[in-house]
N, C-alpha and C positions, 0 to 999 in steps of 0.2 A: 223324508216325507214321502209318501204314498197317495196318489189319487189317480180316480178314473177321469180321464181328459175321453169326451166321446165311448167307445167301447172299451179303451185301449190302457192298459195300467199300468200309469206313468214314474219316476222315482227321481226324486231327487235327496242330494244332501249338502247343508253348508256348514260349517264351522268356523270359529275364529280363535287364534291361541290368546290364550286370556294373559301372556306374556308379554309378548311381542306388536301383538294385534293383527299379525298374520291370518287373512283368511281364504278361505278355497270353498268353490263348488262345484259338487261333481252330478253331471247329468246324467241316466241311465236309461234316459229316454222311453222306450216303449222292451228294453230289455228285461233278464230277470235282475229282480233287488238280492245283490250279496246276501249274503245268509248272515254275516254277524250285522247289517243294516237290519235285515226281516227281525233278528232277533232283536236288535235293542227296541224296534217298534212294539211288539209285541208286548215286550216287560215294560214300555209307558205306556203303550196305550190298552192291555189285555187285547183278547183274542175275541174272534164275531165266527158265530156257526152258520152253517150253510142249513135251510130247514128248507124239506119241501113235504106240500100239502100231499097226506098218503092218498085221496082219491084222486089226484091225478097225478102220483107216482109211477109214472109206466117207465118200466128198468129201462129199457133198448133206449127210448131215446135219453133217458139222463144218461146213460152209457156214451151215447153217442157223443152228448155235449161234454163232457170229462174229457173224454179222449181228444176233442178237437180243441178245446180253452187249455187243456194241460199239455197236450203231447204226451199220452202215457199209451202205454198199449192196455192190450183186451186184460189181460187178467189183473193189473193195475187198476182200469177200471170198472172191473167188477168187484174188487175190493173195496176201491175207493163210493163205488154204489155202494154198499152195506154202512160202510162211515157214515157216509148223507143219510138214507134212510135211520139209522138208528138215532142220528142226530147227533152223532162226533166227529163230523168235518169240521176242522176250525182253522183258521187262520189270520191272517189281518181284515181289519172289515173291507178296506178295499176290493179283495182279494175276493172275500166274500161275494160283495155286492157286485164284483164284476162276474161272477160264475151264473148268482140268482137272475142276473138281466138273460145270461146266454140259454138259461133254462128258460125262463119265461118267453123268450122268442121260440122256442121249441114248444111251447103250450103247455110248460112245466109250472103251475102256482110253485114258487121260490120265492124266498127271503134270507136278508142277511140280518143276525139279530145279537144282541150282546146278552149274555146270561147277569 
């Protein structure tokens, strides 16, 4: 599971062996989510895009907010601007909705939305 706890995008996981009854959870706190975790979310729950309103799509500062929520650098996030703007940023909706909040504090209209 994947949720926004306050700003911050939290993970967890638990399972249980349908054998044994063996179970475990693992906590990922405010880290990134494993990638074969991200992926199985993804294939239950499909994917949520990142939309922002084109009048007040101004680059520099969605620029600005990519680089700071992602850690990616400049040419990363000038790529990853054309994704958003074109409207093929996708990822988990958490994922989403925690990018659209970090826009909207920047004066970005943003939303996370499901096709």
């Amino acid at each position: 599971m994947q949720a926004l706890v306050g700003d911050q995008l939290r993970w967890d996981v638990e399972s249980t062996c349908s054998a044994c009854g063996f179970a475990e959870a693992v906590c990922g706190g405010a880290g990134a989510m494993p990638a074969e975790r991200r992926a199985q979310m993804l294939a239950e729950h499909g994917a949520a895009w990142l939309q922002v309103d084109p009048p007040s799509a101004r680059s520099v500062t969605i620029m600005r907010v990519l680089r700071a929520e992602l850690g990616i650098d400049l040419i990363e996030a000038r790529a990853t601007l054309h994704r958003v703007l074109d409207g093929e940023y996708s990822g988990t909706l958490p994922e989403m909705e925690h990018l659209a909040r970090a826009l909207r504090r920047a004066g970005i209209s943003a939303a996370a939305t499901r096709r």
